[in-house]
C-alpha positions as CSV (number, residue, x, y, z in Angstrom):
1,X,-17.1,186.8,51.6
2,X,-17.3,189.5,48.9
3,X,-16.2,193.4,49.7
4,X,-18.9,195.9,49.7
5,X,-18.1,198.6,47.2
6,X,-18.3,201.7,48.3
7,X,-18.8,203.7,45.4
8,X,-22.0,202.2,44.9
9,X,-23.5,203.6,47.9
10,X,-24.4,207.1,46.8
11,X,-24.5,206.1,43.1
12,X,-27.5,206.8,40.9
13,X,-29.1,203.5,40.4
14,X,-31.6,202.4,38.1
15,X,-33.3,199.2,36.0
16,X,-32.8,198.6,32.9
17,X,-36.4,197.6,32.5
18,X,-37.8,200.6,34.3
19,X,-39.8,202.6,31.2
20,X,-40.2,205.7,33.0
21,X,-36.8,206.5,34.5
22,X,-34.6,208.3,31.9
23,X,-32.0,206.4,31.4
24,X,-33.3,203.4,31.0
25,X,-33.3,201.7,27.3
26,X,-36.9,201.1,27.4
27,X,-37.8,205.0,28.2
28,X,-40.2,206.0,25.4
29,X,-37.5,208.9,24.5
30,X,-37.8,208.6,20.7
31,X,-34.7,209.5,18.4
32,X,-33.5,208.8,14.7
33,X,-30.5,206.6,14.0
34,X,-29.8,205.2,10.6
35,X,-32.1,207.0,8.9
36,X,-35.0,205.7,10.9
37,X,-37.1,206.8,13.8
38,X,-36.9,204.7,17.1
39,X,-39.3,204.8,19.7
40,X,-37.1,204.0,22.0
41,X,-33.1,202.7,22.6
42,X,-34.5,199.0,23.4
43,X,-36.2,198.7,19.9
44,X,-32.9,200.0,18.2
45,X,-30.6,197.5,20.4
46,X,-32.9,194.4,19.5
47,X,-33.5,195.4,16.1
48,X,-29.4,195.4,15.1
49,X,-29.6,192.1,17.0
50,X,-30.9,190.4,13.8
51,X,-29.8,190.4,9.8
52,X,-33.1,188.7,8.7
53,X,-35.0,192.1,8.1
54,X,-38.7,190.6,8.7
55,X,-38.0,189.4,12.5
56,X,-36.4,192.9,12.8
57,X,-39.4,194.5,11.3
58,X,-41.5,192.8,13.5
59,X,-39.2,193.8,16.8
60,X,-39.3,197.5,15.3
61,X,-43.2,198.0,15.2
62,X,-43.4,196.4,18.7
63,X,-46.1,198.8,20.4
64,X,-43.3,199.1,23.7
65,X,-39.8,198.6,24.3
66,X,-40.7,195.7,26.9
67,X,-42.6,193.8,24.2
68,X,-39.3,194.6,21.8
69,X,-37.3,193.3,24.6
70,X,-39.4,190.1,24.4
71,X,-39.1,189.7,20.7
72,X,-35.7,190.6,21.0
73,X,-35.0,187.7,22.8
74,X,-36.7,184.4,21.6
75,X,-34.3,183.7,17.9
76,X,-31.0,183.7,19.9
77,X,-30.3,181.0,16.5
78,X,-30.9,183.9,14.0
79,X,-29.0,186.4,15.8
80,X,-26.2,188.2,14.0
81,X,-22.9,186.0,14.5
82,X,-21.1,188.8,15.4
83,X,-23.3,190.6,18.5
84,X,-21.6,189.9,20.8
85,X,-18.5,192.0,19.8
86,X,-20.7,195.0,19.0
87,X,-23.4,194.8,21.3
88,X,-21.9,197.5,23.5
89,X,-20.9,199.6,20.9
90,X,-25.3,199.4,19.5
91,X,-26.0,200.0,23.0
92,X,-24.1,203.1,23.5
93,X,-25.2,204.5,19.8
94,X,-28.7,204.5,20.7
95,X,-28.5,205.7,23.8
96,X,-26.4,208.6,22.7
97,X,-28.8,209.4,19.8
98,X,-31.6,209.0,22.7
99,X,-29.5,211.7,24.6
100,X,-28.6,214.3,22.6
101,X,-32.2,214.6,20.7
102,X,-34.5,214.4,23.7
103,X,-33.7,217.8,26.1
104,X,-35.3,216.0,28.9
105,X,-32.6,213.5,29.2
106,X,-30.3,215.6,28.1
107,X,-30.3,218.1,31.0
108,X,-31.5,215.2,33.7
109,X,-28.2,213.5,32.8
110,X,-26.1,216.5,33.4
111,X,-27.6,217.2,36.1
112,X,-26.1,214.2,37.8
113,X,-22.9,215.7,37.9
114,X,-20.2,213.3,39.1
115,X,-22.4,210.7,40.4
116,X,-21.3,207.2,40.2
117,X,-24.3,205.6,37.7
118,X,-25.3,202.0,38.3
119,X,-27.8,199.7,36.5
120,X,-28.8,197.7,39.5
121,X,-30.1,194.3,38.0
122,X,-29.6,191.5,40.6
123,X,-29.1,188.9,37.1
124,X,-27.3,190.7,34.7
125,X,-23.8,190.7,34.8
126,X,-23.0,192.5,31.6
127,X,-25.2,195.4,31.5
128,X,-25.6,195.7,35.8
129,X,-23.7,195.5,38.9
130,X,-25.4,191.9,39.6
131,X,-26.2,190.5,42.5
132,X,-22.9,190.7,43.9
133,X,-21.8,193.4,42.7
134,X,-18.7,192.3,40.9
135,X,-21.2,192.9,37.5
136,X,-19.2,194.9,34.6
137,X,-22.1,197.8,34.4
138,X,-21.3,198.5,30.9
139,X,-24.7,200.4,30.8
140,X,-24.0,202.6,34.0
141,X,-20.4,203.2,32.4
142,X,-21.7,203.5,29.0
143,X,-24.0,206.9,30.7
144,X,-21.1,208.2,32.7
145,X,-19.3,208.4,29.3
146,X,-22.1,210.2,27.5
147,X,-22.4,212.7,30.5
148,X,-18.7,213.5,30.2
149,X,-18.9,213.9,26.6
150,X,-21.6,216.7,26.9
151,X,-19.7,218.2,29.9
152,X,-16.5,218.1,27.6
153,X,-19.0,219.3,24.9
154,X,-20.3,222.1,27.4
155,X,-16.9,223.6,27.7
156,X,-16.0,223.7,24.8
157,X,-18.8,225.7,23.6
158,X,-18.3,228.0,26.8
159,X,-14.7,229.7,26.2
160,X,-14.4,232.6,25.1
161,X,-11.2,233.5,22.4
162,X,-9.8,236.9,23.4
């Protein structure tokens, strides 16, 4: 029998697929990154999936980030050989980008405080808690360290030198 864990209980929880809450990937929170505009984190993350720049073309125009999704996950042959090592680190670049040029998001994430942040997929491991919650919530963790880089941001910019 698994442990319950606690800390999930009062946690913020969201999907990952969920287009309007704002921290989800596919939010239509548009940023720029690499010298281009992205209409939202999930286009970025599936584009830097691929090196063959037509298929990533393709994934970038996608009209939503759930249709990028889809494209995003049909060449798993053609997909960079080395994505696994960096997906996290794509992941957390776009969301950051998403974060610190959209207001919105900005100030809803803060506003969380020191809530525990969980992306509560019942299937993914990786990215959510899973189904029994023994997941590695790299997505939740990934948020919790963008909020405490604003808060560490926030004051910084608040003392005063005497």
């Amino acid at each position: 029998m698994f442990a319950h864990n606690t800390e999930y209980e009062d946690a913020l929880s969201f999907s990952r697929f969920d287009s309007d809450h704002f921290l989800s990937p596919q939010s239509m929170h548009g940023f720029e990154l690499e010298d281009k505009h992205w209409a939202s984190a999930e286009h970025y993350y599936q584009c830097a999936k691929y090196s063959t720049a037509p298929y990533a073309a393709k994934i970038e125009a996608a009209p939503s980030a759930q249709q990028a999704y889809r494209l995003g996950n049909v060449w798993w042959r053609r997909r960079r050989a080395d994505f696994k090592a960096v997906r996290k680190t794509l992941m957390t670049r776009a969301l950051y980008s998403k974060t610190i040029q959209n207001a919105e998001v900005q100030q809803a994430l803060l506003a969380t405080g020191e809530q525990w942040i969980i992306e509560n997929s019942a299937y993914e491991h990786y990215w959510g808690i899973g189904r029994d919650q023994r997941g590695d919530n790299y997505l939740g963790m990934i948020w919790m360290d963008i909020r405490r880089k604003l808060f560490n941001a926030q004051k910084a910019d608040n003392k005063v030198e005497i």
